[in-house]
C-alpha positions as CSV (number, residue, x, y, z in Angstrom):
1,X,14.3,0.0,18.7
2,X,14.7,-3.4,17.2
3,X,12.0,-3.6,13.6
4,X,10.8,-6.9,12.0
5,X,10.0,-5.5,8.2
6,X,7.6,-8.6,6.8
7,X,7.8,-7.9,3.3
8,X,11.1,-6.0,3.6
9,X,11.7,-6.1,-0.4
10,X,8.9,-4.6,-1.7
11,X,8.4,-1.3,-3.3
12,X,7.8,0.5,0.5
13,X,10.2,-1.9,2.6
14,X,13.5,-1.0,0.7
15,X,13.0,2.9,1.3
16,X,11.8,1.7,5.0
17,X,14.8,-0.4,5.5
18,X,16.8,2.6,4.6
19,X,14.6,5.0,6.4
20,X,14.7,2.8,10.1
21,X,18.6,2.3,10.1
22,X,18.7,6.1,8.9
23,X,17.7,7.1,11.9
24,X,18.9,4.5,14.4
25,X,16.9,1.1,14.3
26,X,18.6,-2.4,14.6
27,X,16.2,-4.3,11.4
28,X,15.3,-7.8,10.6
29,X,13.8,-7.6,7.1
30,X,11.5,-11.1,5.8
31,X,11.3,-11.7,2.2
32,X,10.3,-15.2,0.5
33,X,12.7,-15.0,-2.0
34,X,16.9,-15.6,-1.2
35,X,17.8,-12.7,-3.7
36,X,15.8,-10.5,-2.5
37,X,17.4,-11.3,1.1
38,X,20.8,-10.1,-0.1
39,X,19.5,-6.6,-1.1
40,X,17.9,-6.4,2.3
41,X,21.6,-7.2,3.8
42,X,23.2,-4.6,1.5
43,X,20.8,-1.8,2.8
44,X,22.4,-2.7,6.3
45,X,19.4,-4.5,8.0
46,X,19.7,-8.4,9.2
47,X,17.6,-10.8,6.4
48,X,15.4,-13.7,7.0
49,X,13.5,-16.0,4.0
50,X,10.2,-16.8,5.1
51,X,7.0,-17.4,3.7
52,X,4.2,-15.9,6.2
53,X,1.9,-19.3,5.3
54,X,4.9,-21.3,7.4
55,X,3.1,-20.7,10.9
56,X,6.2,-22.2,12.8
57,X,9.1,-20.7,10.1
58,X,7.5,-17.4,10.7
59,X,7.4,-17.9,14.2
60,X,11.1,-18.8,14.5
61,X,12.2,-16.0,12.6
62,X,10.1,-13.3,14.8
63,X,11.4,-14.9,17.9
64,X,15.0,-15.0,16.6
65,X,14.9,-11.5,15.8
66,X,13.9,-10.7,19.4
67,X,11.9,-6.9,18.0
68,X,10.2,-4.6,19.7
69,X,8.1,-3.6,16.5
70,X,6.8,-5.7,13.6
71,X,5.6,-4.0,10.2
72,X,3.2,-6.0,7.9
73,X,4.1,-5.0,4.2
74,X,2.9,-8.0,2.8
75,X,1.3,-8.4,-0.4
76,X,1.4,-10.8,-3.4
77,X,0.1,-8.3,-6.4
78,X,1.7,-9.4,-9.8
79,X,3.4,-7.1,-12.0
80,X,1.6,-6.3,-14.3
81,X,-1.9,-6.7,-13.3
82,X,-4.9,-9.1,-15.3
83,X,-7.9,-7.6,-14.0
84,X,-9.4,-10.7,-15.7
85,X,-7.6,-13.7,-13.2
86,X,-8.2,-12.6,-10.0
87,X,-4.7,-11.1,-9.5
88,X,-5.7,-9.9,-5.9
89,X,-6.5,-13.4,-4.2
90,X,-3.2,-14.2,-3.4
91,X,-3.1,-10.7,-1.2
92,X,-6.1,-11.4,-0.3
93,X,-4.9,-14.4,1.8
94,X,-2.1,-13.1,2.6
95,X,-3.8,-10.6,4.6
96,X,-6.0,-12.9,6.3
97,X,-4.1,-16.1,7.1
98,X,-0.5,-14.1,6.7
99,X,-1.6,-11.8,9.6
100,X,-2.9,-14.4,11.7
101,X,0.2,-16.3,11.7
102,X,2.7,-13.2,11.8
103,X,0.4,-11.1,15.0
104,X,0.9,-14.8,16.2
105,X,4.9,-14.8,15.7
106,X,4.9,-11.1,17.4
107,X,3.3,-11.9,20.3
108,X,5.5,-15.0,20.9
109,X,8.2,-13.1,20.9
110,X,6.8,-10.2,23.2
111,X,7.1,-7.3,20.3
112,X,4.7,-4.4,21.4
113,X,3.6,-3.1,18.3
114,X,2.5,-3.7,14.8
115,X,2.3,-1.3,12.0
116,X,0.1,-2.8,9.0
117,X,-0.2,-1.5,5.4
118,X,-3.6,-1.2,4.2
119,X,-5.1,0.8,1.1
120,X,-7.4,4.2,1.4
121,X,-9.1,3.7,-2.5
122,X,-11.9,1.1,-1.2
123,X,-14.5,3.5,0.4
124,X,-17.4,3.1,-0.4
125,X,-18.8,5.6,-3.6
126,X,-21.3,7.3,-1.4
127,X,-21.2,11.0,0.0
128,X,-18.8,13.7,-0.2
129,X,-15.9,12.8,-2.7
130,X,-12.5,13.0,-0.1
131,X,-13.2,10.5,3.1
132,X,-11.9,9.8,6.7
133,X,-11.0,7.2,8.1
134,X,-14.4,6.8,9.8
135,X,-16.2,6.8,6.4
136,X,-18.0,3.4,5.7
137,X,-15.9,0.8,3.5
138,X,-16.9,-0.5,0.3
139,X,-18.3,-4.2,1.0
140,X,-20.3,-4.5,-1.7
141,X,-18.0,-3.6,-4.5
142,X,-17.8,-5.7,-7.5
143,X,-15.3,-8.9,-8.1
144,X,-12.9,-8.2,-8.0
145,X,-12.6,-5.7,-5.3
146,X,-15.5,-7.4,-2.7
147,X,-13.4,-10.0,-1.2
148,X,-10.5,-7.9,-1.2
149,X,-12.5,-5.6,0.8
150,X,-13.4,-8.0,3.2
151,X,-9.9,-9.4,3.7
152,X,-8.4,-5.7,4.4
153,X,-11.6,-5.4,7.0
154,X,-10.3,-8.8,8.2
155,X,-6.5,-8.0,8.6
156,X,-7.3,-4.4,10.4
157,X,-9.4,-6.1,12.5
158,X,-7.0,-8.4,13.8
159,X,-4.1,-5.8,14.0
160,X,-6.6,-3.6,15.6
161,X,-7.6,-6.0,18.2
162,X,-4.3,-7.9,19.3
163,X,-4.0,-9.0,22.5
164,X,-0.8,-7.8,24.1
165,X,0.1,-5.3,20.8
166,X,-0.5,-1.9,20.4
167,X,-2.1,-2.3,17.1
168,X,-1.7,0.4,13.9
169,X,-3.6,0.6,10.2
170,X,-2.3,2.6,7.3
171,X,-4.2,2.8,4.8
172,X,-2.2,4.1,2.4
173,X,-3.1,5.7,-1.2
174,X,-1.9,4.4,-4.8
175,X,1.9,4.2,-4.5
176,X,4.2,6.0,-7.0
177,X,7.9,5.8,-7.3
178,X,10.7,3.3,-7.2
179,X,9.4,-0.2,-7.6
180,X,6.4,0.6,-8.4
181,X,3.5,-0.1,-11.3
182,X,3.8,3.7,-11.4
183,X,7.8,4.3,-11.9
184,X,8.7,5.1,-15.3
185,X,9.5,1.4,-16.3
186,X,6.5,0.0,-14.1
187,X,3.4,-1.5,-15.9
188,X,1.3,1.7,-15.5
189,X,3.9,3.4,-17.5
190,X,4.2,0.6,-20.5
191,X,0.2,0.9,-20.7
192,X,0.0,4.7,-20.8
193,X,2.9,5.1,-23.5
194,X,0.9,2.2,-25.5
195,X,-2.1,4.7,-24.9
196,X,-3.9,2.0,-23.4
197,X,-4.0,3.7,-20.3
198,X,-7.4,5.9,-21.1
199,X,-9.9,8.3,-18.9
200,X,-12.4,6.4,-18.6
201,X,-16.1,8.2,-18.9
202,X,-15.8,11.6,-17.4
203,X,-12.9,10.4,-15.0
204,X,-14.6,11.9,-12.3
205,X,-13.2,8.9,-9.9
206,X,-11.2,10.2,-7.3
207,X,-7.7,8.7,-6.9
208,X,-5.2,9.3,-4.0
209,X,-1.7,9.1,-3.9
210,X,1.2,8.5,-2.1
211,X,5.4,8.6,-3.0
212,X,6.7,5.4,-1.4
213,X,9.4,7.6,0.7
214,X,6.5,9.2,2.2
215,X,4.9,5.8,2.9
216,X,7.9,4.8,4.5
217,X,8.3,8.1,6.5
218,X,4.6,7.5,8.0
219,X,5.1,3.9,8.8
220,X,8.5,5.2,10.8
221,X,6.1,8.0,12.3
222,X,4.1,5.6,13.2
223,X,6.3,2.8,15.0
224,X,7.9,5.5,16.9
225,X,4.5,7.1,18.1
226,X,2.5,5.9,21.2
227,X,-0.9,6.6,19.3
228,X,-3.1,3.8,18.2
229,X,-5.6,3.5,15.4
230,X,-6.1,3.8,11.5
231,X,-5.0,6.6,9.5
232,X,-5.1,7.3,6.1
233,X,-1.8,7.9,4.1
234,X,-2.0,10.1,1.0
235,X,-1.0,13.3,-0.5
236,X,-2.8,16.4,0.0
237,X,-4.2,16.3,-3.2
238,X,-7.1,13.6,-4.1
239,X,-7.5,14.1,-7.7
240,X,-10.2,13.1,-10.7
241,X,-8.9,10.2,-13.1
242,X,-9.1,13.1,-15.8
243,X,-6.2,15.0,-14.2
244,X,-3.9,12.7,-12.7
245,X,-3.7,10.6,-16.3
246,X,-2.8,13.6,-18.9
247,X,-0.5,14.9,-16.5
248,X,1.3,11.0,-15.8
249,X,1.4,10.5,-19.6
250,X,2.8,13.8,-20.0
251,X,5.5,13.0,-17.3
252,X,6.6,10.4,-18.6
253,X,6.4,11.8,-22.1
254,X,4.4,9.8,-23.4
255,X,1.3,10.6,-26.0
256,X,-2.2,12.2,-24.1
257,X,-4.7,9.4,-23.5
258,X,-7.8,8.4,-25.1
259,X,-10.8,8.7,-23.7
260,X,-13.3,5.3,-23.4
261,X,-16.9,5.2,-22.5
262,X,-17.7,3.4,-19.1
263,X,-19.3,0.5,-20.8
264,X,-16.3,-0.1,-23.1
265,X,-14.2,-0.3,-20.4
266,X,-16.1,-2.8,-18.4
267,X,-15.9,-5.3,-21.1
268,X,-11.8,-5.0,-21.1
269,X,-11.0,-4.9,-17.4
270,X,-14.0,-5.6,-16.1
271,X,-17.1,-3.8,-14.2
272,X,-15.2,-3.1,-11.0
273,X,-12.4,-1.3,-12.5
274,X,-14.6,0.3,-15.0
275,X,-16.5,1.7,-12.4
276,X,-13.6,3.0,-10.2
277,X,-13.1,5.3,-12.5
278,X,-16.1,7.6,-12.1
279,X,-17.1,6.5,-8.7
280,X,-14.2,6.2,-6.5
281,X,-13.6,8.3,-3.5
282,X,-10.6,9.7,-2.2
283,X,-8.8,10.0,0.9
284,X,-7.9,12.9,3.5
285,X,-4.6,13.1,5.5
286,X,-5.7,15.2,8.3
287,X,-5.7,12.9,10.9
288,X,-2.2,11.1,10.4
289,X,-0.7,15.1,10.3
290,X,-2.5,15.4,13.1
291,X,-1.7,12.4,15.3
292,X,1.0,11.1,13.6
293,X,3.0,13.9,13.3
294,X,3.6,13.3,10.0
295,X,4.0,15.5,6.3
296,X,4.5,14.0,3.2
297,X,7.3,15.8,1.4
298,X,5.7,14.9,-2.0
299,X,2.6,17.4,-1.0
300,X,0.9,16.7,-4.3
301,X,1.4,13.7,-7.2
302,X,1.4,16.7,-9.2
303,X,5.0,17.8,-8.4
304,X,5.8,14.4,-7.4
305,X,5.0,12.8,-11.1
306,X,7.2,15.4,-13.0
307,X,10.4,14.8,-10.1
308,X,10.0,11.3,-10.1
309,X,9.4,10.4,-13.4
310,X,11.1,13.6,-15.2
């Protein structure tokens, strides 16, 4: 099978680069930046620069590439994140215009399916505490997370519905590993060992997560499966913000957190994030096992934190 990777160098395209030729696929991986595009070539995989605004660029580079599959890992989240400047509108357009032009660029040149990363933490905080993928999203969250929201509904909409394209969603859980704001020298970990990483309230938000092999593994599972739809990509073990953040502090040995009422927190990061903490919802697996065929080999962040951050 011939694989366009759109977003190739980000924290779940290297491992999928790696993952696809692994096992036999001819890639083309898309990245807007030229230094990226030489890691992509040193993993084994062709490399294109492209921004996914540049309708006809795009287009040309699909085309070129001649696939048979397109994955959609775009994003534009900054490293680290200001909860107080709108760090998600960038993604946010991305993941309406970006998709538009790049389900575009895959029907022109006659791929038949597209594989599109989306997130599971944005149900909405009503009902039982672990959701499926039927479970109702979370439109009127608070800025910042309401437009986001309504650009991921957009974007699996489109992928959903494209004419000609057997259309895939994964929604996948908060990534940890390599790359990412988790790792040991990612943002999340320079906050917690600052102990500015706290439980917020009673922590009794729900967070799910995924190891970014294991994101890569389902997104393979998925190109190389004849089932359609949207499936949710976590771990087996949704967990309460008051476990999963003693347990990352200790794993990356830092100091245990503090603990900040809900109100304090809103006035630092705002209401949205403040709330997530003690109303978020996670996210079950069963259905990507299930259809997808797929296990993650990091079963819970639990093990996962203390191998890959040890």
């Amino acid at each position: 099978m011939k694989v366009f990777v759109a977003g190739a160098s980000g924290a779940v395209g290297r491992p999928l680069v790696r993952q696809l030729i692994a096992v036999g696929h001819e890639v083309t991986g898309m990245t807007r930046r030229e230094d990226r595009a030489e890691e992509i070539r040193v993993a084994g995989a062709e490399a294109v620069v492209c921004d996914a605004f540049d309708a006809e660029g795009l287009r040309e580079s699909v085309v070129g590439a001649a696939p048979d599959a397109v994955v959609h890992a775009l994003t534009a989240i900054p490293e680290p994140i200001d909860w107080k400047a709108d760090p998600l509108a960038a993604t946010n357009r991305v993941r309406i215009e970006g998709t538009r032009n790049l389900i575009g660029a895959a029907r022109a040149a006659d791929a038949r399916r597209i594989v599109a990363e989306s997130v599971a933490f944005l149900y909405a905080p009503r009902g039982g505490r672990v959701k499926d993928e039927e479970a109702e999203l979370f439109f009127e969250a608070p800025d910042p997370f309401g437009p986001t929201v309504d650009a991921l509904a957009d974007m699996e909409h489109q992928v959903r519905e494209a004419e000609r394209i057997d259309g895939v969603v994964l929604r996948f859980g908060n990534f940890y590993g390599p790359g990412t704001s988790f790792a040991a020298d990612g943002s999340q970990a320079k906050e917690a060992r600052r102990r500015r990483l706290p439980v917020v309230g009673k922590g009794t938000g729900i967070f799910s997560f995924i190891h970014v092999e294991d994101a890569a593994a389902a997104i393979v599972a998925a190109l190389e499966s004849e089932t359609v739809g949207t499936y949710n990509v976590v771990d087996d073990e949704p967990a309460p913000m008051s476990e999963w953040v003693p347990a990352y502090a200790e794993a990356i040995g830092a100091k245990p957190p503090r603990r900040v009422p809900v109100w304090l927190a809103g006035l630092i990061v705002g209401r949205g994030v403040a709330r997530n903490a003690v109303e978020l919802r996670g996210a079950s697996n069963a259905k990507a096992k299930r259809e997808l065929g797929w296990e993650p080999r990091n079963p819970s962040w639990r093990q996962g934190f203390r191998e890959a951050l040890g």
